[in-house]
N, C-alpha and C positions, 0 to 999 in steps of 0.2 A: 858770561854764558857763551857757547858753544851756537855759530852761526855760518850758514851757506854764503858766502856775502858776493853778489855781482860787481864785477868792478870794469865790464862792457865785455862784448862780444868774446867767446869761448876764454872768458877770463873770469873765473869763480873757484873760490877753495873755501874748505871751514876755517874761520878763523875765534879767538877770542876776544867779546867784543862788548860791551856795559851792557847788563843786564837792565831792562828798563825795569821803571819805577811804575810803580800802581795810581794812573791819573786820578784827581779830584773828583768823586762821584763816578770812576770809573772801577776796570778790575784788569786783574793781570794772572793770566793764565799760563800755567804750564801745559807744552804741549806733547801729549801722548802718543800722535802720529800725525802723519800729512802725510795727502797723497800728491806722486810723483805726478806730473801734469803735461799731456803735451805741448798747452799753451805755454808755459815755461821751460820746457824741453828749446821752444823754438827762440825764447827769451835770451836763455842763456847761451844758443848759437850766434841770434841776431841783432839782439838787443830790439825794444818797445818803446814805440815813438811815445807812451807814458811812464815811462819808468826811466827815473834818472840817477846812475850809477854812483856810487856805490851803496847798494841795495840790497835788502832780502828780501826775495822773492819767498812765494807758497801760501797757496791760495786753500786746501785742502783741508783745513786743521781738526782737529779733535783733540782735548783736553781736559784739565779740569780746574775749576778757579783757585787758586792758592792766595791768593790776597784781594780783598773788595773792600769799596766805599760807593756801595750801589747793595741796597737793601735786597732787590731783587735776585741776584742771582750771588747766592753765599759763598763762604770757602767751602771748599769740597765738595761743589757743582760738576756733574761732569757735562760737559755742552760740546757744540759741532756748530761751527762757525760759517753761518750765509760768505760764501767770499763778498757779496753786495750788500759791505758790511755798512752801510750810510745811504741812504738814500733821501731825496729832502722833502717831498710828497706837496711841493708845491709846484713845481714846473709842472707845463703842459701835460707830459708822458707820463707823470706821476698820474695827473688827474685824470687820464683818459686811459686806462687799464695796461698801461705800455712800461711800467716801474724798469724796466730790464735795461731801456734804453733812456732813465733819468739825469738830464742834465747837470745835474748837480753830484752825481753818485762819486762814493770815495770804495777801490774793491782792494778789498784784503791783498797784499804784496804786491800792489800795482802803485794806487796811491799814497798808501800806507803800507811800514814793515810787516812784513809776512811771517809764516810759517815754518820755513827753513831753520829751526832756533829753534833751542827750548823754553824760549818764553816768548808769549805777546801781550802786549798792552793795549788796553781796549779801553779808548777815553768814555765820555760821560755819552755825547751823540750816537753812539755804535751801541751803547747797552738798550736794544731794544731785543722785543722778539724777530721782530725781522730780521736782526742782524744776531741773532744767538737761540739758537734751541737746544733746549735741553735733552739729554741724555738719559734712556731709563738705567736707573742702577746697576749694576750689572751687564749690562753689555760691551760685548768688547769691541774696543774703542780702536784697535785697527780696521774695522770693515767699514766705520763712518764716514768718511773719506770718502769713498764711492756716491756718498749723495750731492755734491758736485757734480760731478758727470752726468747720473743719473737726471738732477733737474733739469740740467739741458735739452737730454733724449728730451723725458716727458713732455715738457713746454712744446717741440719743436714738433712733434709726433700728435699734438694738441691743435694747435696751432693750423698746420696740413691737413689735419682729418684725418691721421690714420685711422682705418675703421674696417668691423667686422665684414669678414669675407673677402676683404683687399691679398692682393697678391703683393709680395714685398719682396723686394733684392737689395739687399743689403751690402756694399764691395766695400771691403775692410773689414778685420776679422781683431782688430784690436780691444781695447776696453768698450770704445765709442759703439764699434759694429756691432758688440754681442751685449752691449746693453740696448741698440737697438733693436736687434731681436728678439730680448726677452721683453722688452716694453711693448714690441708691435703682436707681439702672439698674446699678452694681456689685453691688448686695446680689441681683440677677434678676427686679424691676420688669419686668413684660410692656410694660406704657406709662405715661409720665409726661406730664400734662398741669400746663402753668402756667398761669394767672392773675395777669395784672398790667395796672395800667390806664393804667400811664404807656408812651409811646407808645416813650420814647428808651431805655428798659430792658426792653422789650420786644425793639424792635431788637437790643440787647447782644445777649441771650437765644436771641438765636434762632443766635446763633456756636457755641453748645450743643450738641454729637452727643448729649447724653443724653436731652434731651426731646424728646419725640414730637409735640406739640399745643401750640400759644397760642391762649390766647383772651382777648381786650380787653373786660373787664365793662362797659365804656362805650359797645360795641360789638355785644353778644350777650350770650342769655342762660348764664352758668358753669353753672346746674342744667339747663337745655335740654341743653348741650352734651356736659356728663358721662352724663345720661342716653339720652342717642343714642349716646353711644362704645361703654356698658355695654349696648347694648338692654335698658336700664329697669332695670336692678340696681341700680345704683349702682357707686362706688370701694370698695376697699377700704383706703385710704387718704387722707385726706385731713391735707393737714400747712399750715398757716398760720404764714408766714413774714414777717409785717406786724405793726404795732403797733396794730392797731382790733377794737374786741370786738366789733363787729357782722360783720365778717369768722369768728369765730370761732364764731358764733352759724350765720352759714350753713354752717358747715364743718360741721355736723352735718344738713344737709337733702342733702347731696351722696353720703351714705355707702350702702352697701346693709346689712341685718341684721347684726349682728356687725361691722359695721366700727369703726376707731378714726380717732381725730382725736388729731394732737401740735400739743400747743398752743407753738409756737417761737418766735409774737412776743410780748415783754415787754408789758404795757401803761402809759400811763402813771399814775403813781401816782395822782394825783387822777381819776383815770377809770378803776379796773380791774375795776369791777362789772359782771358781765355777765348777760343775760336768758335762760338757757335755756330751751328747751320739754324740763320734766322728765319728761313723760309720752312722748316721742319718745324720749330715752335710755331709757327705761324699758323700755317694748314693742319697740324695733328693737334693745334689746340692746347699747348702742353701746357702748362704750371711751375715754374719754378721756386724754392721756397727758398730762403735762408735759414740760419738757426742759429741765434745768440742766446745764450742765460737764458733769464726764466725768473719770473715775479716771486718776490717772497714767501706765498702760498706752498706755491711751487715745491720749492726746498723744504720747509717743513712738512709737506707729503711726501717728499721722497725720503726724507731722513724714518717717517713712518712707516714705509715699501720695506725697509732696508731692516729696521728694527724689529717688524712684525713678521720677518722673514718672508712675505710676500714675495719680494726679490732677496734670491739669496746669495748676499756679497761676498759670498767664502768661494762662490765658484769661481769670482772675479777678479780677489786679490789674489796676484799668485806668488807675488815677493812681498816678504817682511824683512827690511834689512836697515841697519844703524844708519844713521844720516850722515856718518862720516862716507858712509861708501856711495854718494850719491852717483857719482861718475859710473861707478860699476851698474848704477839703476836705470843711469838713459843710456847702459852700452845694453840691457835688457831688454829696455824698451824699442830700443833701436834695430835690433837684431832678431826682433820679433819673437824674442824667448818669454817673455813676461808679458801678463795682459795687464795686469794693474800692478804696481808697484808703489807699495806702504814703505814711509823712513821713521825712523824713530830717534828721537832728538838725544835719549837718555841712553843708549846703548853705544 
């Protein structure tokens, strides 16, 4: 078969490579799409202190079963793959509502081969519902992919409290930012304000009935603007959906008393120290959250958002392109031309 293979840092090409085999009491799916990721975006620049070379990465998947020895899920299933494809539900974090962060967890193209391929193999442990939901017939199976991301938002926007009547600023206008838009104007976000400096995902952005406000930091000032919206309050939300710590650093001058900051964008590894004013956190009370995954639940509601057109993932993907061209997919993603970008293993 036809695979993205990592062989370390800015060293990956498709290559041809043994089609695996359909494990004992397991299945083996051919994959229909995966989405481009920017946790693998960063993978494939830096390499991941779990993931050891040479690798396929892609965490995304959506398929459909083509060969099984699992009663459960037949040939010509079409299903969408938890990338927390194992979890062991004994550890502490299993037991105490925290699955996201389970000690034992194995995640689709981390610890096990990925999605970058037109096939995966899913042994006997990974065939549960947590680790595989099913597909309603007929849908198309480039937009599924987006429930990845999406569980994230929602978990994280969960988690925080986003809540009705909250004020939100959102800086980054990528997949991540404008699905946090659309998730925080469902949760009862009075206004959502983005921030993004690039011109052409700004543009995308604004196709958005969820956000309320753009503003160009290249352009105006983001703290001027928040605090004219607020008449001098401040947000009570501010969510950073970019990879630079100095973005995150201002995400805490944009808040009013009590407010929280979810920290969304990864940093990169050799750079993820950042300078707070600890005496601001201190006296304005502030909150700061992280955002990892998202418990099992999680994902098969968002895979339901996404299917039930609740959230509709066509405004999201804006590339569908053969997985031979993946290079051309993170020069998209990179360039701020594409918000989600779908590959296709068969084209």
């Amino acid at each position: 078969m036809e695979a993205v293979v990592f062989r370390g840092p800015n060293d990956f090409s498709l290559e041809e490579v043994e089609t695996p085999k359909c494990p004992q009491k397991g299945v083996l799916i051919k994959v229909d799409a995966v989405g481009l990721c920017g946790s693998d975006i960063r993978t494939f620049s830096s390499g991941h202190k779990d993931v050891t070379p040479p690798h396929i990465l892609g965490h995304e998947v959506a398929g459909e079963v083509v060969e099984s020895d699992n009663a459960n899920y037949p040939v010509g299933e079409k299903v969408v793959l938890n990338p927390l494809i194992k979890l062991c539900g004994e550890c502490y974090f299993c037991k105490n509502g925290l699955k996201n962060h389970c000690s034992n967890k194995k995640v689709l193209g981390t610890e096990m081969p990925g999605g970058y391929a037109q096939y995966v193999a899913l042994p006997e442990e990974c065939c549960t519902d947590d680790g595989i939901v099913k597909a309603p017939e007929g849908f198309n199976l480039d937009l599924i992919p987006l429930a990845e991301t999406l569980s994230s938002v929602y978990s994280t926007q969960e988690f925080a409290n986003v809540k009705e009547g909250d004020i939100v600023v959102v800086i980054g206008a990528g997949p991540l930012g404008n699905l946090h838009s659309a998730v925080a104007k469902a949760r009862g976000a009075k206004k959502v304000i983005i921030s993004e400096p690039s011109e052409s995902r700004l543009d995308m952005a604004t196709r958005f009935t969820t956000t309320d406000d753009f503003v160009n930091p290249q352009y105006g000032d983001l703290h001027d603007f928040v605090m004219q919206e607020t008449e001098g309050v401040g947000a009570d939300v501010v969510i950073t959906a970019c990879p630079v710590g100095s973005v995150q650093v201002e995400a805490t001058h944009l808040l009013k008393p009590r407010g929280k900051v979810i920290l969304f964008g990864g940093l990169p590894k050799d750079n993820c120290h950042v300078a707070f004013d600890s005496n601001l956190i201190h006296y304005q009370e502030l909150v700061l959250y992280g955002g990892y995954a998202y418990a099992p639940e999680v994902f098969a509601k968002a895979v339901e958002l996404i299917t039930s057109g609740q959230i509709d993932a066509s405004q999201f993907v804006t590339h569908v392109i053969p997985l031979r061209d993946i290079k051309k997919g993170i020069d998209l993603v990179k360039t701020g031309e594409a918000i989600k970008v779908v590959l296709k293993p068969w084209e």
